[in-house]
C-alpha positions in Angstrom: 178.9 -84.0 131.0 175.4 -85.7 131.3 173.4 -85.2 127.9 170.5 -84.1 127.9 167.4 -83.4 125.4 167.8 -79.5 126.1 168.3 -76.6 123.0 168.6 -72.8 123.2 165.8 -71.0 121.7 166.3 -66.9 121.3 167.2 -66.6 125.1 166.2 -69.5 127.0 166.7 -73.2 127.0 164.3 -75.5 126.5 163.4 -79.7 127.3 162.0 -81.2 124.6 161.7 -84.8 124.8 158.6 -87.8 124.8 158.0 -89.3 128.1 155.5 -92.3 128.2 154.5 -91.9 124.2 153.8 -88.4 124.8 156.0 -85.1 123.4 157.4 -82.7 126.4 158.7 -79.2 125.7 159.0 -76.8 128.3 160.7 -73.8 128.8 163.4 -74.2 131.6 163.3 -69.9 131.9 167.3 -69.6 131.9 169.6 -68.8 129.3 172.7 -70.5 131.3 173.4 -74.6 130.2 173.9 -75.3 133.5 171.1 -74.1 135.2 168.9 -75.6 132.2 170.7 -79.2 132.9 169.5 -78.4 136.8 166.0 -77.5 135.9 165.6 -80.5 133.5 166.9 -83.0 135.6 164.2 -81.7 138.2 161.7 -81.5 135.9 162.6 -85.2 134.3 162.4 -86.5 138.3 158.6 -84.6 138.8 157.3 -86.9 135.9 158.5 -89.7 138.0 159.4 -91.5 135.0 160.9 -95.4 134.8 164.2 -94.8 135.4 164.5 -97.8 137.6 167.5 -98.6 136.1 169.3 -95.4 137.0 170.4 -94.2 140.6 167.6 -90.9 141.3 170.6 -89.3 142.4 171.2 -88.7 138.6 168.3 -86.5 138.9 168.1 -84.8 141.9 171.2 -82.5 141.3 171.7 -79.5 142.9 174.0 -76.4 141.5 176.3 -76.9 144.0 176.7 -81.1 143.2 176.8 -80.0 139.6 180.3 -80.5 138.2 181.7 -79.9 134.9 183.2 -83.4 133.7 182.7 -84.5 130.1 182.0 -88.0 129.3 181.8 -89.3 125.6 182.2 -92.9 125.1 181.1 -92.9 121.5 184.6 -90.9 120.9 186.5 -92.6 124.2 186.5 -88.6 125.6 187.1 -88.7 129.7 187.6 -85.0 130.9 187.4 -83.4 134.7 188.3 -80.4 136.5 190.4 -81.0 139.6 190.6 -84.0 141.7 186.6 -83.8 143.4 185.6 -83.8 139.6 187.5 -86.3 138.7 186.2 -88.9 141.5 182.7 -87.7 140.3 183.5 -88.6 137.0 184.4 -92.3 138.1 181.4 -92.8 139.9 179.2 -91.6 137.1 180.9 -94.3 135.2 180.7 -96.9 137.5 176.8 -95.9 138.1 176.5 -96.2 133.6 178.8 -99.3 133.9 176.0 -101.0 136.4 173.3 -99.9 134.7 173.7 -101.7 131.6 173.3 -98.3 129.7 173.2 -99.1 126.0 176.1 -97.5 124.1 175.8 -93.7 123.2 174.5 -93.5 119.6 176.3 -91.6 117.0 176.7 -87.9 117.5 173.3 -86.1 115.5 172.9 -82.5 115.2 171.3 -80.8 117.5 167.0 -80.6 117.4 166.0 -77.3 116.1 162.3 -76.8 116.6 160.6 -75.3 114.1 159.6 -71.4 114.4 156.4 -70.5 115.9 154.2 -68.3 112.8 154.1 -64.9 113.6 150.8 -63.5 114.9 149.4 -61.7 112.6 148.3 -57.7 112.8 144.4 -57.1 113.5 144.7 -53.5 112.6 147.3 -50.9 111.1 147.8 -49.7 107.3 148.3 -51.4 104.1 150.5 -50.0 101.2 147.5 -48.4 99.6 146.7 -46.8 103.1 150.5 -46.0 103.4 150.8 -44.3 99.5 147.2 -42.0 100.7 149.6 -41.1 104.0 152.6 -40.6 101.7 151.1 -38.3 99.1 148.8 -36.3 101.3 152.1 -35.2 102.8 154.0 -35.2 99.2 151.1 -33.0 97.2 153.9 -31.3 95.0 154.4 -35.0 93.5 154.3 -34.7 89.7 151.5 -37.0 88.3 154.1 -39.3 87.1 155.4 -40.2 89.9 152.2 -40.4 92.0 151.1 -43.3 89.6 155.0 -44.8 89.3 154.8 -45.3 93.3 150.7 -46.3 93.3 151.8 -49.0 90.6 154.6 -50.4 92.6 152.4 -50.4 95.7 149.4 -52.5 94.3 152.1 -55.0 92.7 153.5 -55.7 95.9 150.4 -55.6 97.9 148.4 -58.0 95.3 151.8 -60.3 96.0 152.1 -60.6 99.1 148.4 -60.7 99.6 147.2 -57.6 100.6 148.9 -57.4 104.5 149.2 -55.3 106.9 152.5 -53.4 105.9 153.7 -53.9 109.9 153.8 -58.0 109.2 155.7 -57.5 105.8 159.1 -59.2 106.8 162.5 -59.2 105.0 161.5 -62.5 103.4 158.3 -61.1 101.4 160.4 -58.3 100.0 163.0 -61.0 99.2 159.9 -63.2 97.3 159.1 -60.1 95.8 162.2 -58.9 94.5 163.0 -62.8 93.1 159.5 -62.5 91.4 160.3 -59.0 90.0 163.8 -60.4 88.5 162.0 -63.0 86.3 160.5 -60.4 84.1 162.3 -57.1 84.6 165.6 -55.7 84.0 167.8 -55.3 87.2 167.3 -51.5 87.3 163.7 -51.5 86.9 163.8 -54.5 89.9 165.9 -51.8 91.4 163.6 -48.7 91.2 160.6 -50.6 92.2 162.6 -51.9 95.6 163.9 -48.2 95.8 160.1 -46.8 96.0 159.0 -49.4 98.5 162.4 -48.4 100.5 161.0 -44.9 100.9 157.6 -45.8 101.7 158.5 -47.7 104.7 161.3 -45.4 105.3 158.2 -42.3 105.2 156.1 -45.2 107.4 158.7 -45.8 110.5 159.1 -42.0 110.7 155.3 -41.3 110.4 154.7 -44.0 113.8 153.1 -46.3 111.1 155.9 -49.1 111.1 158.3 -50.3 114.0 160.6 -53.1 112.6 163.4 -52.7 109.9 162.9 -51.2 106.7 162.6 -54.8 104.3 163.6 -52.9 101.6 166.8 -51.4 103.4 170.2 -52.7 101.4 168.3 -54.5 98.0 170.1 -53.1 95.4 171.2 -55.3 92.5 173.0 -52.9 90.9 176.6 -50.9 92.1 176.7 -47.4 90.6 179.2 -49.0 88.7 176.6 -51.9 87.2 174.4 -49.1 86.7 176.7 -46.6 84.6 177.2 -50.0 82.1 173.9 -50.5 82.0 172.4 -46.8 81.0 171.5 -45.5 77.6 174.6 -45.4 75.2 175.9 -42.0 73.8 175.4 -41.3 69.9 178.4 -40.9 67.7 179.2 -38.3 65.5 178.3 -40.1 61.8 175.3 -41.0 63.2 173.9 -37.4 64.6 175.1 -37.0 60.4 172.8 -40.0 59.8 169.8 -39.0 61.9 169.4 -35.7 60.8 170.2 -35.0 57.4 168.2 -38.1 56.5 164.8 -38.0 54.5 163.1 -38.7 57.6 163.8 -36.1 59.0 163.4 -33.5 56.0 159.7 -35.2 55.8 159.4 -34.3 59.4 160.1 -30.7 59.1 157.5 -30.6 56.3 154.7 -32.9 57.7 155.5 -33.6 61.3 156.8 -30.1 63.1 156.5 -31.1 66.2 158.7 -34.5 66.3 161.3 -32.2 63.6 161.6 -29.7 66.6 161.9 -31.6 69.4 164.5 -33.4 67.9 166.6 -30.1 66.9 166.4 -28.6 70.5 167.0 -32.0 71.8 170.5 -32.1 70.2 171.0 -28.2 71.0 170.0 -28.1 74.3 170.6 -31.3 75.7 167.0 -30.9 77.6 165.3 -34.1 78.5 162.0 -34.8 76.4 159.6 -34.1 79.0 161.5 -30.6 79.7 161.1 -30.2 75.5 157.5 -31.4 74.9 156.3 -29.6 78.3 157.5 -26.1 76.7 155.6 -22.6 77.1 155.8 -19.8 74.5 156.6 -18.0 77.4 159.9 -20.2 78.7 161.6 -18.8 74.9 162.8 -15.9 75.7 165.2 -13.2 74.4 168.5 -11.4 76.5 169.2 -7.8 75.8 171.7 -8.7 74.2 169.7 -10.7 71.6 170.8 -14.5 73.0 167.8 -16.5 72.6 167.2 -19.0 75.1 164.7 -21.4 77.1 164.5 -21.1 80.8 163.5 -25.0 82.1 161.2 -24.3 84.9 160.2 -27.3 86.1 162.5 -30.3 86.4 163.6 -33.6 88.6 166.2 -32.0 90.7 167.2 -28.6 91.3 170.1 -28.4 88.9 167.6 -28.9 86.1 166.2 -25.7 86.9 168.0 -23.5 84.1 168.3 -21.8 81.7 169.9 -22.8 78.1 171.1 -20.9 74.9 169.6 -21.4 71.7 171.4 -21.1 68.6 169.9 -17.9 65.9 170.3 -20.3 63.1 167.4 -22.7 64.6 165.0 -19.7 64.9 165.8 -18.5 61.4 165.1 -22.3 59.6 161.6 -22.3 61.4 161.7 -22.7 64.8 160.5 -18.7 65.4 157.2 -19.6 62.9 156.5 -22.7 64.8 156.5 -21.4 68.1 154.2 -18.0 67.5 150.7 -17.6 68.7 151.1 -20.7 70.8 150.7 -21.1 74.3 151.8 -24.8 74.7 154.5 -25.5 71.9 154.1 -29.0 71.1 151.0 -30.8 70.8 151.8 -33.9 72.9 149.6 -34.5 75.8 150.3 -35.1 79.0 149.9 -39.1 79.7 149.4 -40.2 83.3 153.0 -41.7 84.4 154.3 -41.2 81.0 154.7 -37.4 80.8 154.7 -35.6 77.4 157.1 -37.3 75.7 156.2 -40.8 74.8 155.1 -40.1 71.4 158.5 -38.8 70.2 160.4 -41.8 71.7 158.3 -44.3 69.7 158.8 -42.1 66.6 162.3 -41.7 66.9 163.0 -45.6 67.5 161.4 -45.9 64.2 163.7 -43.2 62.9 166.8 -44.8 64.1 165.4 -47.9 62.0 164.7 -46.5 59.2 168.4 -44.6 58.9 170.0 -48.0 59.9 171.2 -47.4 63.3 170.7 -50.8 65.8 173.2 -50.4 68.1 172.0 -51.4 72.0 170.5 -48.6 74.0 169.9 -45.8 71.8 167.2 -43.6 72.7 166.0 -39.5 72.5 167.8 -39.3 75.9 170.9 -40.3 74.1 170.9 -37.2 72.5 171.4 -35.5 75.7 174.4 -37.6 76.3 175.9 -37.0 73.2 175.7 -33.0 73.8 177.1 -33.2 77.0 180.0 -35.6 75.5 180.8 -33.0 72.6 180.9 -29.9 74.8 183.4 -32.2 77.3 185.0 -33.2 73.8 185.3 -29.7 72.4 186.9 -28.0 75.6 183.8 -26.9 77.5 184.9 -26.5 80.9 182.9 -28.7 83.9 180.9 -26.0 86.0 179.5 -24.5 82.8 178.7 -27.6 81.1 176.9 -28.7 84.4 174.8 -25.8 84.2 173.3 -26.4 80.5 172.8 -29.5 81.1 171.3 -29.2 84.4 173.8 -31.8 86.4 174.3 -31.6 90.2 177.9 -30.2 91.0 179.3 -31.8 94.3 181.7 -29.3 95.1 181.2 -26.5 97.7 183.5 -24.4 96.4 181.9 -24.3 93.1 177.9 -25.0 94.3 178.1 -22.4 97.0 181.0 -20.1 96.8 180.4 -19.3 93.0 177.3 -18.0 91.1 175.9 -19.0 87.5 177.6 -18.0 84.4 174.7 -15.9 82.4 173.5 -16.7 79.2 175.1 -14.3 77.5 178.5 -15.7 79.0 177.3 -19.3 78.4 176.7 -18.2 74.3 179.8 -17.0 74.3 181.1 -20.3 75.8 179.3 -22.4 73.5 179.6 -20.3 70.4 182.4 -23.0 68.8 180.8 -26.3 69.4 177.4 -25.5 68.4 178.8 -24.0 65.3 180.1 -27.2 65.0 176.5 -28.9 65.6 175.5 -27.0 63.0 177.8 -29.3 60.3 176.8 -32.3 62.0 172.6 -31.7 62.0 173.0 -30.0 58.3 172.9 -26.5 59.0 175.8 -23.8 57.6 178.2 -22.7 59.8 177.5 -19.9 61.7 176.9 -18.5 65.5 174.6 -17.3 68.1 174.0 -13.6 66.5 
């Protein structure tokens, strides 16, 4: 088959060759190889070029004339199809054989032009326009995440230069998350590409974005990956070593507020934001006498609960330090950082101090070590969820069954914690 200087770009065939010291490309408008060879042998005869050498029946070829016989003399290749394509196929040999044709050279791989930029937007949103869009919409955002989502925007944006978020392609989010990976850990590389995922997810639905979503499929993290990488669960000697330490009987005498956090933190499993954010209102008392917090604001439904509180926490303080209080812990609110950043530095120290190193231990690895012990010490799964405010992915359970009350989660609870009371240095006893 004749060779010619013709490539397929997206859906149509181009000629690109240099005719008298000057470059040629043109579009031949067809996406079939045939039809291109037609319209470029056409178009090579219009430039009336010197091809004195070759019959102009070479290139005046119509589709009908057109037949598919292969000719390759670099690799000694003859092929037709039927006996009118074979006699073709001689003559175009005899026709190279009289024209003195120079030897085919070497087989190269095929010319593929470079792409054309594209054009860039004049108008639309960027992803400080997008987050005002986003958050207008969103006004129940906590504060935290407000700025979490803000921060990740203006990273990006001040990366990628500030663009238009409709000409932000798959290749600047995969620059960005390669830039990311050089000074963060793979989950914080995957939260940030999980906050731009909803933002352009929120802008194609809104009308504001029309290509795919460049942050669609970037984990780096399985769930597996991420379940190795989380915050390790403490072990029984060291609750022993954390809390009957002298750290922590200073803290009861001059720091009240870290002391207490801590204690509900291991008795309640609540997070430290849930803890440090606490009303004197959200302790409150069941007519039976159960004492308990209700959690009343939290980061997923589930976490909205309510959790009983051991007597024997009330009766070593806890009762004095709440009273005539309206919020119970002095920590302030911190933009993006919540209430309990204070208490996490503190308690790194802590862990220093009573000679605990191991990797990832943190105040949230309390909660990990309450939900652990109740598993450990027979707690069954639906109640265990509840306290500690986990999702339960069962229909039977999540919609066929209501919540066990506080009174009948005491009552559930009433062995471990009596046990919790051993390990944090308290006597053994129970909820009343």
């Amino acid at each position: 088959m004749l060779k010619l200087p013709i490539y397929l770009r997206n859906s149509s065939y181009y000629l690109h060759t240099r005719i008298n010291g000057k470059q040629v490309k043109r579009s031949l408008g067809t996406s079939d190889k045939l039809t291109a060879m037609i319209r470029a042998c056409q178009l090579l005869n219009s430039t009336r070029m010197d091809n004195s050498k070759l019959p102009a029946s070479l290139f005046n070829l119509e589709p009908d004339t057109v037949k598919r016989y292969e000719i390759d003399l670099s690799r000694g290749i003859l092929k037709s199809d039927g006996v009118e394509d074979h006699a073709r196929m001689l003559e175009a040999l005899a026709l190279l054989k009289g024209a003195s044709v120079a030897p085919p050279a070497p087989v190269q791989a095929p010319y593929t032009p470079e792409p054309l930029p594209q054009a860039k937007s004049k108008t639309g949103l960027k992803l400080m326009d997008l987050i005002d869009k986003f958050f207008l919409l969103k006004s129940h955002s906590k504060p935290a995440t407000v700025v979490a989502y803000k921060n990740v925007a203006k990273e990006t944006a001040h990366f990628l230069g500030n663009p238009f978020i409709q000409d932000i392609q798959l290749s600047d989010i995969t620059r960005l998350q390669e830039n990311l990976a050089v000074k963060n850990s793979a989950r914080t590389v995957d939260n940030k590409m999980a906050v731009l995922r909803t933002l352009f997810s929120f802008a194609k639905t809104q009308g504001y974005f029309f290509s795919e979503n460049p942050a669609k499929d970037r984990k780096i993290l399985s769930e597996k990956d991420k379940a190795k990488a989380g915050f390790s669960i403490f072990e029984k000697e060291e609750i022993k070593k954390i809390f009957i330490s002298d750290f922590m009987k200073k803290a009861k005498e001059e720091d009240k507020d870290y002391y207490w956090s801590l204690m509900l933190g291991l008795y309640s499993g609540a997070r430290i934001g849930e803890i440090t954010g606490l009303t004197r209102k959200q302790f409150r008392t069941t007519e039976d006498g159960i004492n308990y917090i209700t959690i009343t604001d939290s980061k997923t439904k589930a976490g909205i609960r309510k959790i009983p509180l051991s007597q024997k926490l009330f009766d070593s303080g806890l009762q004095e330090f709440i009273e005539g209080k309206d919020r119970v812990f002095k920590y302030p609110e911190k933009l993006g950082k919540g209430s309990g950043n204070a208490v996490g530095k503190k308690f790194k120290r802590h862990l220093e101090e009573v000679g605990i190193d191991r990797d990832k231990l943190v105040f949230h690895s309390l909660r990990k070590f309450l939900n652990d012990y109740l598993l450990k010490s027979g707690m069954q799964y639906e109640p265990r969820c509840q306290v500690i405010g986990h999702e339960i992915d069962d229909t039977n359970v999540s919609t066929y069954s209501g919540d066990y009350s506080v009174d009948e989660l005491a009552k559930i609870m009433q062995e471990p914690i009596a046990g919790l009371h051993n390990l944090s240095g308290m006597i053994k006893t129970d909820f009343s």
